[in-house]
NUMAR-837234 format. One line per 2 residues: number of its first residue (from 1); for each residue x, y, z of N, C-alpha, C. Coordinates in steps of 0.1 Angstrom, whole numbers. Layout:
<pts>
NUM	X,Y,Z,X,Y,Z,X,Y,Z ~ ... .
</pts>
This chain:
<pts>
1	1110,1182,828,1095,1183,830,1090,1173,840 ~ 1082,1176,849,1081,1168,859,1067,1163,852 .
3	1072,1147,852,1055,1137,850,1041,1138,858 ~ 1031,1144,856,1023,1140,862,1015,1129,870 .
5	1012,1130,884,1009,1121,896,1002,1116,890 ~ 991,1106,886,982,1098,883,982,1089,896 .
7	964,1090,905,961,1085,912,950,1079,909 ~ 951,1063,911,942,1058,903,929,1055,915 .
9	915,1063,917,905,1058,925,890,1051,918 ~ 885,1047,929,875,1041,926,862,1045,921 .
11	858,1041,908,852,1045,899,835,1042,905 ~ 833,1038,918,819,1043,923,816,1056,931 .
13	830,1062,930,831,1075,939,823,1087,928 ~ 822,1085,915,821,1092,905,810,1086,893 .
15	802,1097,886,794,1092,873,806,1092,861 ~ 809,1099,863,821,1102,850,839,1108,853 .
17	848,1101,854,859,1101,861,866,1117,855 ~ 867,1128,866,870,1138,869,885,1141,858 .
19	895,1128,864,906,1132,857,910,1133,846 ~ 899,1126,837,897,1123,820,894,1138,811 .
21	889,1150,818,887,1159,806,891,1175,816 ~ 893,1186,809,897,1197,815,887,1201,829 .
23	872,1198,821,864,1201,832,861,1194,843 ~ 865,1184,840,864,1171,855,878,1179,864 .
25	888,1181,859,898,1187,866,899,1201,873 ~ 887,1208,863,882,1221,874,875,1222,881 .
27	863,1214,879,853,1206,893,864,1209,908 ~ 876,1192,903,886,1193,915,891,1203,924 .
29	894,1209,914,905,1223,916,895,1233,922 ~ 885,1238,916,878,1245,924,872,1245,934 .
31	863,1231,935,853,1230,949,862,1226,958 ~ 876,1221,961,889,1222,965,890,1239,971 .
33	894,1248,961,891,1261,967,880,1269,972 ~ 869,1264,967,856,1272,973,852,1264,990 .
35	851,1250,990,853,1242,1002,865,1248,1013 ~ 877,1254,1010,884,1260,1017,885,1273,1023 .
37	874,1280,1011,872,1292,1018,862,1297,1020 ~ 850,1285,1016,837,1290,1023,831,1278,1031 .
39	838,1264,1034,834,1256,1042,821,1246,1033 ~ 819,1231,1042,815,1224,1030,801,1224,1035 .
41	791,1226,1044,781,1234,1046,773,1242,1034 ~ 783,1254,1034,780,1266,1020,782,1263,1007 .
43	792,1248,1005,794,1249,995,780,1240,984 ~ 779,1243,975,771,1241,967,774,1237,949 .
45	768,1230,945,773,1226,928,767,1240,922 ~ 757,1244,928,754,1260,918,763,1272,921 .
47	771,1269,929,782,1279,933,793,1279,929 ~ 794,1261,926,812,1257,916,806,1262,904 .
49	791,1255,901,793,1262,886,797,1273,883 ~ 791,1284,892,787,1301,888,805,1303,887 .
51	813,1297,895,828,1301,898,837,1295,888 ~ 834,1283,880,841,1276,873,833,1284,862 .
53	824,1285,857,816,1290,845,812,1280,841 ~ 806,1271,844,798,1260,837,779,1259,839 .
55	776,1249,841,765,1250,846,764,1237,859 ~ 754,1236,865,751,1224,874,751,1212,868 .
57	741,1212,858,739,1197,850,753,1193,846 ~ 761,1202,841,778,1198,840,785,1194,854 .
59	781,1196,864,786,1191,873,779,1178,877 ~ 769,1179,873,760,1163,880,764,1151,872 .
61	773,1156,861,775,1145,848,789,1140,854 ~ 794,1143,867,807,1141,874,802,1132,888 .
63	794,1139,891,791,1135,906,776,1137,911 ~ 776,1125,916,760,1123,923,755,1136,932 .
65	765,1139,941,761,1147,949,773,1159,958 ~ 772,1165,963,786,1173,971,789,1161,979 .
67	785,1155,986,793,1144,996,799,1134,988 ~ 794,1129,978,799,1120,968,813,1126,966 .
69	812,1143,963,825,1150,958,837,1149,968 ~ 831,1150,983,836,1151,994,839,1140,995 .
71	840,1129,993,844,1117,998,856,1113,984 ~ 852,1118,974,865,1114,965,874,1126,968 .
73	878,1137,974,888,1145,974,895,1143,983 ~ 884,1134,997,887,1130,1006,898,1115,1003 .
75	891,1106,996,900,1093,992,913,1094,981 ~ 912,1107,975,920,1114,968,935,1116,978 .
77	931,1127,985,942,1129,993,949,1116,1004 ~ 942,1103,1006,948,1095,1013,957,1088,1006 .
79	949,1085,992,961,1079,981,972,1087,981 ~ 972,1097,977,984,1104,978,994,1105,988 .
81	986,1106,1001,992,1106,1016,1001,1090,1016 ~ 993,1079,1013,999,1067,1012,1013,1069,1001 .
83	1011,1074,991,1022,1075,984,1034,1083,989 ~ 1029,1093,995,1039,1102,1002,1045,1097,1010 .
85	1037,1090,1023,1050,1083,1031,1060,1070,1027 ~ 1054,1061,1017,1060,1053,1007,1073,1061,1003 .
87	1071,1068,996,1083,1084,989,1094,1085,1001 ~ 1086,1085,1014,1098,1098,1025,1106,1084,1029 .
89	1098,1076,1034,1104,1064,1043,1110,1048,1036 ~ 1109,1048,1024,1113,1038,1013,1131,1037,1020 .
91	1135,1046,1021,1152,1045,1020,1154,1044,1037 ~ 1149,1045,1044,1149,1044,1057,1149,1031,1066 .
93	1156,1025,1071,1162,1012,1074,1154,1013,1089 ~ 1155,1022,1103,1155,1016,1114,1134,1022,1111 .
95	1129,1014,1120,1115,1015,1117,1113,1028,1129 ~ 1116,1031,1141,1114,1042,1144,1115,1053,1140 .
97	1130,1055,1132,1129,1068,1126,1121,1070,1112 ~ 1113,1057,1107,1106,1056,1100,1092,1067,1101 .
99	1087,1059,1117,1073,1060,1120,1076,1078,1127 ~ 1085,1085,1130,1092,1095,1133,1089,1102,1120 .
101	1096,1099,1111,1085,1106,1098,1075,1104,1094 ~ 1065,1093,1096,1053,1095,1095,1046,1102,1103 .
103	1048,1104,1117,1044,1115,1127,1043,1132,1122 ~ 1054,1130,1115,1058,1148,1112,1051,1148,1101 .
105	1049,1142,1091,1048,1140,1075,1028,1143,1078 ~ 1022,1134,1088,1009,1138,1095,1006,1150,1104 .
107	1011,1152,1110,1013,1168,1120,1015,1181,1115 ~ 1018,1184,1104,1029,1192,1101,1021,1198,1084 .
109	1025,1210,1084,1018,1219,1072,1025,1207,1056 ~ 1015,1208,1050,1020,1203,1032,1020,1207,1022 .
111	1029,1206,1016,1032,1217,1004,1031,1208,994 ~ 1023,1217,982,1013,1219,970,1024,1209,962 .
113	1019,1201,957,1028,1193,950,1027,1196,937 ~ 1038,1198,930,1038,1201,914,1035,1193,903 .
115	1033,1178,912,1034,1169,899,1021,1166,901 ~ 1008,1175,908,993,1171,907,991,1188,901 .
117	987,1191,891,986,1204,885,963,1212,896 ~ 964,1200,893,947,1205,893,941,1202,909 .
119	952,1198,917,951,1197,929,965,1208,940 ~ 956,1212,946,965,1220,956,965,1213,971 .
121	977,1206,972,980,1196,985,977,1205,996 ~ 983,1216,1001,979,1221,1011,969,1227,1018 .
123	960,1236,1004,945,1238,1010,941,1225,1013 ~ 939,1211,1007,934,1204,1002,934,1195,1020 .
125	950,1196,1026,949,1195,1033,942,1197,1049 ~ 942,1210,1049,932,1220,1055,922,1217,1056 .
127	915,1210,1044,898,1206,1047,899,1193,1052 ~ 910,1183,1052,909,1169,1055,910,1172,1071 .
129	915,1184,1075,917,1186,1089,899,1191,1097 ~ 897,1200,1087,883,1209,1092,871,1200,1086 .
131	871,1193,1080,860,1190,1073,862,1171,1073 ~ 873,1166,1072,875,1152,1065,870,1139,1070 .
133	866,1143,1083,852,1133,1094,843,1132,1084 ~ 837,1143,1082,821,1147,1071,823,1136,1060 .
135	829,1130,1060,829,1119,1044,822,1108,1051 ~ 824,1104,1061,823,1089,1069,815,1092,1081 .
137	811,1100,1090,803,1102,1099,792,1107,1093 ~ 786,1098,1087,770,1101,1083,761,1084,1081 .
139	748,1082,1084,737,1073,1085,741,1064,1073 ~ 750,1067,1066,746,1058,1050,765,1053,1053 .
141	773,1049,1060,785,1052,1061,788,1034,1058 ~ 782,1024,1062,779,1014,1060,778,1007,1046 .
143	771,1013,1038,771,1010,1021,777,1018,1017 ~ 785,1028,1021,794,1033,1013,806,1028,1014 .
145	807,1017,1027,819,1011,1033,822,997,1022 ~ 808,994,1022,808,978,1014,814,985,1001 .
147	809,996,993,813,1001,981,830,1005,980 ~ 836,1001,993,846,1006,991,855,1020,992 .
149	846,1025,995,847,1043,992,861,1047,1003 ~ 863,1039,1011,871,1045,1019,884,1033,1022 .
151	887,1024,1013,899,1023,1011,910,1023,1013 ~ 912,1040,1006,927,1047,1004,930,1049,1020 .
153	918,1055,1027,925,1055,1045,924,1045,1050 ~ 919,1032,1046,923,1021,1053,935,1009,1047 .
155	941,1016,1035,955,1012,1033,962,1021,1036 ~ 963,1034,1038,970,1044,1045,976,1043,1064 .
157	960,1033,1068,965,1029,1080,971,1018,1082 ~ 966,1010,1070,975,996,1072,988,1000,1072 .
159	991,1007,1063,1012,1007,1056,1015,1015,1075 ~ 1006,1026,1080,1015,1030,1092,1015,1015,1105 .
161	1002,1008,1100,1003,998,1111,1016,994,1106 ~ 1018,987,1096,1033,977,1089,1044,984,1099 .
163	1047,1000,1098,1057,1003,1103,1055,1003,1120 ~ 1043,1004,1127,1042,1000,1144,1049,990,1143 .
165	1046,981,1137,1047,966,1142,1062,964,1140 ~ 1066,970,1130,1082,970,1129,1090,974,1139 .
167	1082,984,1147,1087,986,1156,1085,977,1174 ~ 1077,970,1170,1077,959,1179,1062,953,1176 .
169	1069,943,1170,1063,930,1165,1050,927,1175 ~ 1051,925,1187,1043,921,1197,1033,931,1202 .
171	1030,943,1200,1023,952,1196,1005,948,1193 ~ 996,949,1201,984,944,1199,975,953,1191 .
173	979,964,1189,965,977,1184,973,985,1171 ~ 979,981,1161,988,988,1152,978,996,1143 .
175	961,989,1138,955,993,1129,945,1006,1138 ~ 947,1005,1152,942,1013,1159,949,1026,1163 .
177	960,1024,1166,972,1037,1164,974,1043,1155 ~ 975,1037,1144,974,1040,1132,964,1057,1129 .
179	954,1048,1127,940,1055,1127,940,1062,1137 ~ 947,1062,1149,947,1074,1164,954,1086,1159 .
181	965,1080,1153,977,1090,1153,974,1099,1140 ~ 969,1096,1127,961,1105,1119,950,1114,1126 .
183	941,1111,1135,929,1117,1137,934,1129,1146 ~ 945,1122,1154,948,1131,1166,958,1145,1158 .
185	965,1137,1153,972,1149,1146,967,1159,1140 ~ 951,1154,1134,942,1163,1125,934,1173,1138 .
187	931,1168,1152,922,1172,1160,931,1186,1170 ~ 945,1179,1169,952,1188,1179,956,1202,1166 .
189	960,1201,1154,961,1208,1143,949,1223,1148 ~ 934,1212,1150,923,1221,1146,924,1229,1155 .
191	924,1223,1167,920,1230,1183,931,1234,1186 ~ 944,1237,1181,957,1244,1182,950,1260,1174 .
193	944,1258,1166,943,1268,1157,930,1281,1162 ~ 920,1268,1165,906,1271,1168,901,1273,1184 .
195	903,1263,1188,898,1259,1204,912,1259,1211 ~ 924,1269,1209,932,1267,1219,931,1264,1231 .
197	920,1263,1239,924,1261,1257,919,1243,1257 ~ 920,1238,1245,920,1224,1244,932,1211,1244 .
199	945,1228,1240,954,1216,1235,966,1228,1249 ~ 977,1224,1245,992,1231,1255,1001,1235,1238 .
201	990,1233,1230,999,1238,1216,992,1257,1210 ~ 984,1266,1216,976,1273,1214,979,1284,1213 .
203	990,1287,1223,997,1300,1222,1011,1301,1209 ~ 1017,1292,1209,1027,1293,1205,1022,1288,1187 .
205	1014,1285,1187,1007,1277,1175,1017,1272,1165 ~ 1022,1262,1174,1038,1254,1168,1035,1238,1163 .
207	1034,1235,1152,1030,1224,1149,1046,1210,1152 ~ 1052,1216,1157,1064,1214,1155,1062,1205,1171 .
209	1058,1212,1183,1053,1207,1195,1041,1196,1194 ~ 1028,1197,1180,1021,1188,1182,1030,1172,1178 .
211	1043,1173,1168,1052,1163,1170,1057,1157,1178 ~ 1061,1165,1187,1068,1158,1200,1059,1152,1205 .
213	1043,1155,1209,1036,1150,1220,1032,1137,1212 ~ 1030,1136,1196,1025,1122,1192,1034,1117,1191 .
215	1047,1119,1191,1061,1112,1194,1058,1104,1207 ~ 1056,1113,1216,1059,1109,1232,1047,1098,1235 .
217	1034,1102,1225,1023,1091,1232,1025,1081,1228 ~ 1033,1081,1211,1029,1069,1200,1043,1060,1211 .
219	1051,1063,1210,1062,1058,1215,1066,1047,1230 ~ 1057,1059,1241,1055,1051,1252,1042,1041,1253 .
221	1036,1042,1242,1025,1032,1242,1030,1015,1234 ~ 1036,1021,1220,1041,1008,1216,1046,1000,1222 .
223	1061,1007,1228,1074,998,1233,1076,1007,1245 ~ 1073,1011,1255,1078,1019,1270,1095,1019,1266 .
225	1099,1032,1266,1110,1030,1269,1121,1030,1254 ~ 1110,1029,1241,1118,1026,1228,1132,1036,1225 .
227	1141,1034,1225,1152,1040,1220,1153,1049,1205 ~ 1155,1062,1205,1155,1072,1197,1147,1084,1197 .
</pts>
């Protein structure tokens, strides 16, 4: 029997911590599905209720507001993301072919992990691509920053900076590639899908090509010339 993931987040993201009772876990699981298939615009707490069967005040006893919710499924998935490349690249000795799996492991479709029951990785992923700006691009981003709220993607960028720099120490922008190479991968994903005459990935809609090209930019930017 596989153990369940326990990801431990910060308890200002929330009035009453989601992963403690069945219904904190359907909240997840659902506005996860309704945000995926109706966009976070439409989505609404009277709409998770009507779909989960509860009511609103049951949802407000979890969360301040939908962006509150959005920003924890948001900090949700980076924890995990952090854990995941931890997972792929732990056994992996040369730091390129390290940061080579971090490129694909960010680029590339993700599958539903078993050991989080109430969370579905790969829709989940999908909205961090369409939607996962919306947590941090808004007027209040600043006190939500001192609260900590965002974190999990700025140790998610640290651990990829650790591995830039492994790949050449003398490297001046690791926390900025970092944070490049997530955004881009999420932006060429969208506009591969959506706005093809944006990217050279549109017809073929090969996520497999958006690798190479973050290969080719991450690579000749760090070290010109790096070997592998």
């Amino acid at each position: 029997m596989e153990i369940e993931l326990q990801i431990k987040m910060n308890e200002k993201l929330f009035l009453r911590n989601p992963e403690h009772s069945e219904l904190g876990k359907k909240i997840i699981r659902h506005s996860i599905q309704l945000i995926y298939k109706n966009g976070f615009e439409s989505f609404t707490f009277k709409k998770l209720a009507e779909d989960i069967g509860t009511t609103e005040a049951g949802i407000y006893r979890y969360f301040e507001n939908k962006h509150r919710l959005l920003i924890y499924i948001a900090a949700w998935y980076w924890s995990w993301l952090e854990y995941r490349v931890s997972v792929n690249t732990n056994n992996l000795k040369d730091p390129a072919v390290k940061l080579k799996k971090v490129i694909k492991l960010l680029a590339t479709a993700v599958e539903d992990d078993i050991k989080t029951t109430h969370v579905n990785e790969n829709i989940l992923h999908q909205i961090i691509i369409a939607e996962g700006s919306k947590a941090y691009l808004t007027k209040h981003v600043s006190e939500d920053n001192k609260d900590q709220l965002f974190k999990p993607y700025k140790d998610l960028c640290a651990a990829i900076g650790e591995i830039i720099l492994a790949c050449n120490p003398k490297y001046k922008y690791p926390k900025s590639m970092a944070s490049t190479i997530i955004e881009m991968a999420h932006f060429q994903n969208f506009f591969m899908n959506n706005l093809p005459a944006l990217t050279d990935f549109g017809k073929e809609k090969d996520e497999l090509k958006i690798v190479s090209f973050l290969e080719e930019l991450v690579f000749s930017s760090i070290k010109k010339g790096y070997p592998g």
